[in-house]
C-alpha positions in Angstrom: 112.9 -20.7 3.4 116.2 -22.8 3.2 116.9 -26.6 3.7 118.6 -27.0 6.7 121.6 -28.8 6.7 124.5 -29.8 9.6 127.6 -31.0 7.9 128.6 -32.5 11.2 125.9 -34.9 11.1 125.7 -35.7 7.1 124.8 -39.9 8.0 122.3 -41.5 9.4 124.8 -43.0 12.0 126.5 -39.8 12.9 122.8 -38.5 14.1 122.4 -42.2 15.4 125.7 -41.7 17.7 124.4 -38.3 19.1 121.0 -39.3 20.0 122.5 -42.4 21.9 124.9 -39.6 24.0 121.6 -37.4 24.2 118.9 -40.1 25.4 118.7 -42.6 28.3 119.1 -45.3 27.3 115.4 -46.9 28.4 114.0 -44.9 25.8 116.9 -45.1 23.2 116.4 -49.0 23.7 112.3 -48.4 22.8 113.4 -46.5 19.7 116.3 -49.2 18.1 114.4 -52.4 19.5 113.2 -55.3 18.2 111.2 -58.4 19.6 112.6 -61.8 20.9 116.3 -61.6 19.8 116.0 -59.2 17.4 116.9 -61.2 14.5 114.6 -59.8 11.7 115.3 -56.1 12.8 118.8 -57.0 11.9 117.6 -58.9 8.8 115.5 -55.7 7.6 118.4 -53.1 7.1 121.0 -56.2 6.1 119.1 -57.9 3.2 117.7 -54.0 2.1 121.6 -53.0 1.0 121.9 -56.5 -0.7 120.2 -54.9 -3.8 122.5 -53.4 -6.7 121.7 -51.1 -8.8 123.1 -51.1 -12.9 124.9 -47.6 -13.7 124.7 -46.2 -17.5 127.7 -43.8 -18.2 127.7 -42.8 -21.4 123.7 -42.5 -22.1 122.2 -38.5 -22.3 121.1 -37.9 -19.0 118.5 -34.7 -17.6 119.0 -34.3 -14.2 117.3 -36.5 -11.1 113.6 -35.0 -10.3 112.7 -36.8 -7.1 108.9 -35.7 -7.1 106.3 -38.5 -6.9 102.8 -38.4 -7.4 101.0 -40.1 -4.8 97.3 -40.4 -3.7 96.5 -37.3 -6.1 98.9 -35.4 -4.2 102.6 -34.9 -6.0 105.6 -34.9 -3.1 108.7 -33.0 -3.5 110.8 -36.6 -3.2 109.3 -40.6 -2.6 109.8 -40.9 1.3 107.9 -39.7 4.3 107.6 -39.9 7.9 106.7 -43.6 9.7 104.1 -43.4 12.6 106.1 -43.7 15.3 104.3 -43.9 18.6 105.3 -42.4 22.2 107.5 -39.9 20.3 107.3 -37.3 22.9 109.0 -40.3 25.2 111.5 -40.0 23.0 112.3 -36.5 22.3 110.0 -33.9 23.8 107.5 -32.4 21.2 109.4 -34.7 18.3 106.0 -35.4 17.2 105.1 -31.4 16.1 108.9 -31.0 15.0 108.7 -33.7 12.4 105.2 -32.9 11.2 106.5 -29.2 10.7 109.5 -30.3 8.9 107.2 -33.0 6.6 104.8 -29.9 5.7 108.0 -27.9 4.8 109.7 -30.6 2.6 106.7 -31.2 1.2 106.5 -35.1 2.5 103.5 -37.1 4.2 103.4 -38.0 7.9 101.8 -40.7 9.6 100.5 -39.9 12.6 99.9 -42.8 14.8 97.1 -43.6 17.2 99.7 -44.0 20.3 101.4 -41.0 19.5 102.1 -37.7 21.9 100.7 -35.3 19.5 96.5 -35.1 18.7 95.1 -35.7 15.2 94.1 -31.8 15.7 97.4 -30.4 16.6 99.1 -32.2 13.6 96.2 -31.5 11.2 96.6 -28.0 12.5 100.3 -28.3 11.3 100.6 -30.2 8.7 97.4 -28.1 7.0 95.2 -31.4 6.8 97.8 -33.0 4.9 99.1 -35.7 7.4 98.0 -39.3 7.3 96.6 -40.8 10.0 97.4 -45.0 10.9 94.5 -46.3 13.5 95.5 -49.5 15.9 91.9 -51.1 15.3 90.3 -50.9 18.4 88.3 -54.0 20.0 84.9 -51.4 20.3 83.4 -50.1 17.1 82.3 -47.2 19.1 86.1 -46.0 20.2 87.2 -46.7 16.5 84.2 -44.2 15.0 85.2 -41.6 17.2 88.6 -41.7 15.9 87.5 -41.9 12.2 85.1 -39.0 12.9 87.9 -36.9 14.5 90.1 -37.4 11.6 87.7 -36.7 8.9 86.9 -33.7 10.6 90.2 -32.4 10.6 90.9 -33.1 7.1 92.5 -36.2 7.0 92.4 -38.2 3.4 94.3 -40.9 4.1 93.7 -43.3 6.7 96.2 -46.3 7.6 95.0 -49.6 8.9 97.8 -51.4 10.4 97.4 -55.6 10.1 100.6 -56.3 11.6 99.9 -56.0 15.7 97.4 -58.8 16.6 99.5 -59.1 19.5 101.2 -56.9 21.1 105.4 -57.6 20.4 107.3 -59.2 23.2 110.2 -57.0 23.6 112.6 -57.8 26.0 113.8 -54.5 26.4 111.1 -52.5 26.9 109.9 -55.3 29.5 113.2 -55.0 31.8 113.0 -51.0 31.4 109.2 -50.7 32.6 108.8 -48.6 29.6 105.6 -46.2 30.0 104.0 -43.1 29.9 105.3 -41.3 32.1 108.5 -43.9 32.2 108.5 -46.1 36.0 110.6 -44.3 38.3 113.5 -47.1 38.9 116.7 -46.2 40.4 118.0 -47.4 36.7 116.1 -45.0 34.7 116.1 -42.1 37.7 120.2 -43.1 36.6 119.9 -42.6 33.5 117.5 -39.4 33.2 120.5 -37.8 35.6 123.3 -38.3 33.0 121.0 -36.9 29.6 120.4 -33.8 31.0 119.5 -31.9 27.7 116.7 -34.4 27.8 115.7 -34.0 31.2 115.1 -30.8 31.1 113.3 -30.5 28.5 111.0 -32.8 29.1 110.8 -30.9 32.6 109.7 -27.8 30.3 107.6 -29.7 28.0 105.5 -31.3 30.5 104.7 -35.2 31.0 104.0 -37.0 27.2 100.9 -38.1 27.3 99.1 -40.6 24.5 97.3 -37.1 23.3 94.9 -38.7 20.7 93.4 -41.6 22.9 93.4 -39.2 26.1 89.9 -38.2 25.9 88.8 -42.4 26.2 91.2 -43.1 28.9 89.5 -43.2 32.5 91.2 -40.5 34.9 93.3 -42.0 37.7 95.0 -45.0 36.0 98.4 -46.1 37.6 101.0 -46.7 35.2 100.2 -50.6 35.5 96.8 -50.3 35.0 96.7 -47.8 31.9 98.9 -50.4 30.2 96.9 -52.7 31.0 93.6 -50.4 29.3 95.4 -49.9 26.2 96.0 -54.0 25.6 92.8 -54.2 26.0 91.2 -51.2 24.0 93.9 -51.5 21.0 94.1 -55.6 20.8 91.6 -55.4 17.9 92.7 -58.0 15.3 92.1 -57.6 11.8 89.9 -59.4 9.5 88.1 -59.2 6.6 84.9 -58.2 7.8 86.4 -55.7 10.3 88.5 -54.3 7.3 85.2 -54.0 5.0 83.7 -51.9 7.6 86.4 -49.8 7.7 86.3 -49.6 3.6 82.4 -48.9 4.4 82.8 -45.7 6.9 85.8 -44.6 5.3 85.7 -42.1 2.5 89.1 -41.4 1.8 92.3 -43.0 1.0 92.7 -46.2 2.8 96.0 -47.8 3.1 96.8 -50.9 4.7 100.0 -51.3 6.7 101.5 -55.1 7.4 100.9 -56.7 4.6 103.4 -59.3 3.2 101.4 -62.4 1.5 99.9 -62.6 -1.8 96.8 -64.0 -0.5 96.6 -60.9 1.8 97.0 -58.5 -0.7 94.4 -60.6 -2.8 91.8 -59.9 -0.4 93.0 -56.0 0.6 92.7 -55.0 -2.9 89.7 -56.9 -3.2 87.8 -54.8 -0.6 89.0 -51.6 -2.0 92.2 -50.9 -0.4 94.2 -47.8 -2.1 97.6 -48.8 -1.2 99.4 -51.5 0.6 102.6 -50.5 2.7 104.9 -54.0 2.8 106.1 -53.6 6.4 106.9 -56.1 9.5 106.7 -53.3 12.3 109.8 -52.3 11.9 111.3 -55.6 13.1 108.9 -55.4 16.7 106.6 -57.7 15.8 108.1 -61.0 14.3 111.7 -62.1 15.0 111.2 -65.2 12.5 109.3 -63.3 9.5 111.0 -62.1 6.1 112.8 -59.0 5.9 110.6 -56.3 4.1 112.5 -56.3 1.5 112.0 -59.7 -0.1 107.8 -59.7 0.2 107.9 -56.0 -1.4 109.7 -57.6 -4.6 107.4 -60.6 -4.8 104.5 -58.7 -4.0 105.1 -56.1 -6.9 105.4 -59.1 -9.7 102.4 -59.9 -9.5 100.4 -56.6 -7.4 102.5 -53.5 -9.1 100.1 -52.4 -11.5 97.2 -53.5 -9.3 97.4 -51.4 -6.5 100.3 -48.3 -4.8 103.0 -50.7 -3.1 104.8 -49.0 -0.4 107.1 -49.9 2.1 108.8 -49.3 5.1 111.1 -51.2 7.9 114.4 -51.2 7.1 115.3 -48.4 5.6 117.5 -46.2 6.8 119.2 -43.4 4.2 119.3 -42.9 0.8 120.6 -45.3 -0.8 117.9 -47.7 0.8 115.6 -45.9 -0.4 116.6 -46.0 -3.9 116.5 -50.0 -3.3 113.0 -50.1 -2.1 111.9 -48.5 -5.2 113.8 -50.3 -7.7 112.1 -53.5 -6.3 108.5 -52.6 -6.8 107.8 -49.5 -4.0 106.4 -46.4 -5.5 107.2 -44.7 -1.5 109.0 -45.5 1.3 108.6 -44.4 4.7 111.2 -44.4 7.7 110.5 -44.4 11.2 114.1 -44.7 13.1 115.8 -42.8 11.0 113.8 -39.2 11.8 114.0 -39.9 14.8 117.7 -40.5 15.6 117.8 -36.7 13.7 115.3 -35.1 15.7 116.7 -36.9 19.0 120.3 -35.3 18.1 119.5 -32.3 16.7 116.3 -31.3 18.4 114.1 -28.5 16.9 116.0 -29.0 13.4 116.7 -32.8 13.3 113.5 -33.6 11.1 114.9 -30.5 8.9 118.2 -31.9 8.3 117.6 -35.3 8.1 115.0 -34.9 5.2 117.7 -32.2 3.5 120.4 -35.4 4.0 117.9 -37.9 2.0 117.0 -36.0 -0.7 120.8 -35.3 -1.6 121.4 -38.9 -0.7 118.7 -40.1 -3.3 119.5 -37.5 -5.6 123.0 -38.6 -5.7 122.3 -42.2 -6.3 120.0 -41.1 -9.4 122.7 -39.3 -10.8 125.3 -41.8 -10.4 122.9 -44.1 -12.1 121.3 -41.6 -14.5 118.0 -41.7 -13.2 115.6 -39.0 -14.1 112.7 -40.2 -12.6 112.1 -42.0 -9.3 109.6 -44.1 -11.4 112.4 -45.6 -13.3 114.9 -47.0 -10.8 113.7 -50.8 -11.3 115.2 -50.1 -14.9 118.4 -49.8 -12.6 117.9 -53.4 -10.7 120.0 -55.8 -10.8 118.3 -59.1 -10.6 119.3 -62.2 -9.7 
């Protein structure tokens, strides 16, 4: 089976563009938003594409090979797919589109607790091989469940996310009564009337729900009091006995997602984490925090050959990619950017935009004579 690939889309921005035209704007507003003023969402992709990268011209060169071996298992190229949550808000079924085209391009997904999709139904697709990122719930009971569901269907790799011990204030989102389904203001009714592509299908989709905490959620909640249930339920802040416990149940890979101090990563690796992905929430979270980008190259100085550094936030296409690894990442992960592709292009968004990256990448290795992914912080040029 062939890549897919639409040569009127070949940027990041070009899919961006079309997914604006394609989705009211209330949920096209969830997807690019930040918290507060949005300063560090800008400060993510900006200070990301300040990296250079050293060229060799004349040395003997074999060819880029963009696999990476990762958790035991070896991916066809050092990205994957960002837990993303209400996807189906977004784009209906987005969720089983990009966890089809992950299992094709041989890439992980994350699969996040407040997503539109089951663990099942993505196990189902992805074959077991999808990750799975828990919001740590206040009750032990809720969170066993979930660890029990995802064992069950084959998850290895769980995801711990330390980054949410409150929930972001996002202007946006608060002015657009954004929900599941969205509130029916004579704004967003506006909006759903001029994206009709969306609009219908969602109509044949059927209302998103949060399809993995469904089962826990009392029947009959109004749209203001379900929100008001999952602050509650999902407001479980990490610590370090809450995260041995987690070591203690768990018996597969566990990853922890948020991390951006030394003293954090001290104590992760400490209780037996597996990997650390260097992330700020994609900018939702923390308006006056670091970009991603300048933690990740700290962090791998001293915690590179200690533990699997990851990252995402930030990154966007190729090229940024190739940056997060020459500064200490072994794998990146995007969020926005699979979406914008799946938003624009539907069905085959998550197809194309994973073709786009690996011939991004692969054409940044070869104008740097890169062979292996391993080897771009041989390319970095340091300050």
């Amino acid at each position: 089976m062939s890549d897919y690939f639409d040569s009127n889309h070949p940027s990041i921005e070009h899919l961006r563009e079309r997914a604006r035209r394609r989705v009211p704007r209330f949920a096209f507003e969830y997807l690019e938003g930040g918290c507060h003023t949005e300063v560090n969402l800008a400060r993510n992709t900006s200070e990301i594409r300040e990296v250079q990268l050293r060229p060799y011209y004349l040395r003997g060169y074999g060819g880029a090979d963009l696999t990476t071996e990762l958790f035991g298992q070896t991916y066809d190229a050092p990205f994957g797919v960002s837990p993303i949550g209400l996807q189906g808000l977004l784009w209906p079924r987005a969720t089983e589109i990009l966890a089809a085209a992950a299992t094709k391009h041989n890439l992980p997904f994350i699969l996040s607790t407040v997503a539109t999709a089951s663990i099942e139904t993505v196990a189902e697709i992805t074959g077991g091989r999808a990750w799975f990122q828990l919001y740590h719930p206040v009750e032990e009971d809720l969170r066993d469940k979930l660890l029990e569901r995802a064992e069950a269907a084959g998850i290895e790799v769980l995801v711990i996310l330390a980054d949410t011990p409150a929930f972001g204030y996002r202007p946006k989102e608060i002015r657009n009564g954004l929900a599941i389904p969205p509130r029916m203001t004579l704004r967003n009714i506006f909006q759903m009337t001029t994206r009709p592509a969306w609009s219908f299908s969602q109509l044949a989709a059927g209302v998103p729900e949060f399809a993995t905490v469904k089962p826990y959620i009392p029947d009959g909640l109004s749209m203001k009091h379900l929100g008001q249930f999952m602050n509650r339920t999902f407001n479980g802040r990490l610590d370090r006995d809450r995260l041995a416990s987690l070591r203690d149940k768990w018996k597969g890979k566990l990853v922890i997602k948020g991390v951006v101090t030394g003293e954090d990563a001290e104590k992760a690796i400490d209780l037996g984490v597996d990997g650390i992905i260097v992330s700020n929430h994609g900018g939702r979270q923390l308006d006056n925090g670091q970009s991603t980008i300048r933690p990740l190259t700290e962090l791998a100085k001293t915690f590179g050959d200690r533990t699997t550094l990851m990252m995402d936030s930030g990154i966007r296409h190729g090229p940024d990619v190739a940056n997060a690894l020459a500064c200490g990442a072994k794998f990146a992960f995007l969020g926005r950017s699979f979406m914008y592709g799946v938003c624009a292009l539907g069905e085959k968004g998550g197809d194309h935009t994973m073709t786009m990256l690996k011939r991004q990448l692969t054409q940044v290795m070869e104008q740097v004579a890169c062979e292996r992914t391993a080897d771009f912080p041989k390319h970095l040029v340091e300050e």
